[in-house]
N, C-alpha and C positions, 0 to 999 in steps of 0.2 A: 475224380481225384480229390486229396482232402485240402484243404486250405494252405497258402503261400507261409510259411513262417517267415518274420522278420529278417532273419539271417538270409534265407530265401528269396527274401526280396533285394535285399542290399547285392546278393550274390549276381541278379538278374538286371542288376540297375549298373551293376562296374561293369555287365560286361557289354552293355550297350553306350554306355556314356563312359567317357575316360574317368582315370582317376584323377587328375588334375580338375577336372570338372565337377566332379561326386565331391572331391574335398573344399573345394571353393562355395558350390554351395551347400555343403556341410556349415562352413566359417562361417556363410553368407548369415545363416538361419541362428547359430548361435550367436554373432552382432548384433544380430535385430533383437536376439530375445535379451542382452546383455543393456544394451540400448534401452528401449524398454523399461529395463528393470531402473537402470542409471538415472531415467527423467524420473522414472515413481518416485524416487527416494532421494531425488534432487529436486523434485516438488515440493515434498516432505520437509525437507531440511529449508526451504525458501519459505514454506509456511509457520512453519515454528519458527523458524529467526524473526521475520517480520512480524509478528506474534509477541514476541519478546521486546522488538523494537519499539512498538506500540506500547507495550506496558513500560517499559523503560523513559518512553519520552512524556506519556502519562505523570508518571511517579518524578518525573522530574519539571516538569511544568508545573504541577502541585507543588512540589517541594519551591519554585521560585517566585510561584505566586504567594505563600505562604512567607519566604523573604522579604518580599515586596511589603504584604501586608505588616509586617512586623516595620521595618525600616523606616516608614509612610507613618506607622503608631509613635514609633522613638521619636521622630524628625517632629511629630505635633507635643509632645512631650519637651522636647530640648526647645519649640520656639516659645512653647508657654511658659518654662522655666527661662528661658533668655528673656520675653517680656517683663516679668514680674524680677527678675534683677535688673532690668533697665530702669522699669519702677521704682526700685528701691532701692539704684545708688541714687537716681536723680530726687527722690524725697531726701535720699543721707545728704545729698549736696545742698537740698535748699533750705533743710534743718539746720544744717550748718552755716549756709548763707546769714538766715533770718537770725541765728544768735550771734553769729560775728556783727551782725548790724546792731543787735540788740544789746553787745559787748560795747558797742563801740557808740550808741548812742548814750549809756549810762555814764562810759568815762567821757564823753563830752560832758554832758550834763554832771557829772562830780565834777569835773575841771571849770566850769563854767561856775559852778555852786562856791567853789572853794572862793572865788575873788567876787 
């Protein structure tokens, strides 16, 4: 005899095994292959996101360290410029000291001259 055809087989398999059984594991088999397919491409999708996440918290750690750097540059910037005007009210003040003394010794000494 020549070979079972497909058809042939399904015909020899319903009528040994119920149909409620033949379709169950029909379903069975397409689950599994659906299944299957669903982790591959939910592998997939967990590997490129995490991927992305990585490069996202890269590029953002750069970008804070890079703040940091800058803020750290300002902050030595603003205390050198805060020194060097502490500097130079406290000379304005003592310039101004030394000639109110130096005001103030002259009009004694013309006050004292005069009599």
């Amino acid at each position: 005899m020549g070979q079972i055809k497909k058809g042939d087989d399904y015909m020899n398999m319903s009528l040994s095994v119920s149909p409620e059984k033949y379709f169950d594991s029909r379903f069975d088999g397409q689950e599994k292959l659906f299944t299957e397919k669903f982790n591959g491409l939910k592998t997939q999708f967990d590997e490129r996101f995490n991927s992305l996440e990585n490069k996202f918290d890269e590029r953002f750690n750069s970008l804070e360290n890079k703040f940091d750097e800058r803020l750290n540059s300002l902050e030595i910037k603003f205390d050198a410029i805060d020194k060097r005007s502490k500097w130079s009210t406290n000379l304005t003040f003592g310039v101004l000291g030394l000639l109110a003394a130096m005001v103030g010794t002259l009009l004694v000494m013309t006050s004292l001259h005069h009599f």
